[in-house]
C-alpha positions in Angstrom: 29.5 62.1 -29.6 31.1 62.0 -33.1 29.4 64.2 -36.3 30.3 63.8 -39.8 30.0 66.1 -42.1 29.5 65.0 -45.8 30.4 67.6 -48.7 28.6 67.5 -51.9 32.3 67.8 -53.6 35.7 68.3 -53.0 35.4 72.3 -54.0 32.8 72.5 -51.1 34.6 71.1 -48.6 38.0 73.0 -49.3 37.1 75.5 -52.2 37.6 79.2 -51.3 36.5 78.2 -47.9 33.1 79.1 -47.7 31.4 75.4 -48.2 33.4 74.5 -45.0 32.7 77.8 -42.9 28.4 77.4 -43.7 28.3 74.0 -43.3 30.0 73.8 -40.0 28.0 76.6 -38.6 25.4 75.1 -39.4 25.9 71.7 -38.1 27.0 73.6 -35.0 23.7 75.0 -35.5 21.3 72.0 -35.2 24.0 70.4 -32.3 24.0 73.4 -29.9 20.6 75.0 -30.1 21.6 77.0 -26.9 24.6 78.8 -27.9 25.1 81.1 -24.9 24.9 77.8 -22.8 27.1 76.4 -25.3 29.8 79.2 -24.9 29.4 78.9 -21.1 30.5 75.5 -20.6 33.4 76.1 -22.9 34.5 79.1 -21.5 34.2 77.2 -17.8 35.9 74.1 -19.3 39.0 76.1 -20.6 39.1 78.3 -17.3 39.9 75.2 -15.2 42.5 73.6 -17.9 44.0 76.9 -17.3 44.1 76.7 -13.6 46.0 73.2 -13.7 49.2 74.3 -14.0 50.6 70.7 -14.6 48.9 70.3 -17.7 51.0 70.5 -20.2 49.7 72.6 -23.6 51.7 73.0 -26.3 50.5 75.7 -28.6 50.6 74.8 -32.7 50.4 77.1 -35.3 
């Protein structure tokens, strides 16, 4: 699946940060209308990256 988000203007999407933080929560909104679901799979997804030991992560910054 791939979302785009659209701002309205350049000080929306990188302003003080507050155009970017509502209009992803939103959008996360209207895509995940179960959120504890939501958070369940991601929690179970990240759980078994965590018990493959081969797979390498690198951490960023």
């Amino acid at each position: 699946m791939r979302v785009t988000i659209t701002y309205r203007s350049a000080e929306d999407a990188v302003g003080d940060g507050t155009g970017y933080g509502a209009t992803a929560g939103a959008a996360m909104d209207r895509l995940c209308t179960d959120r504890a679901a939501f958070d369940a799979e991601e929690a179970r997804r990240f759980a078994r990256l965590d018990e493959h030991w081969d797979v390498i992560v690198n951490e960023s910054e």
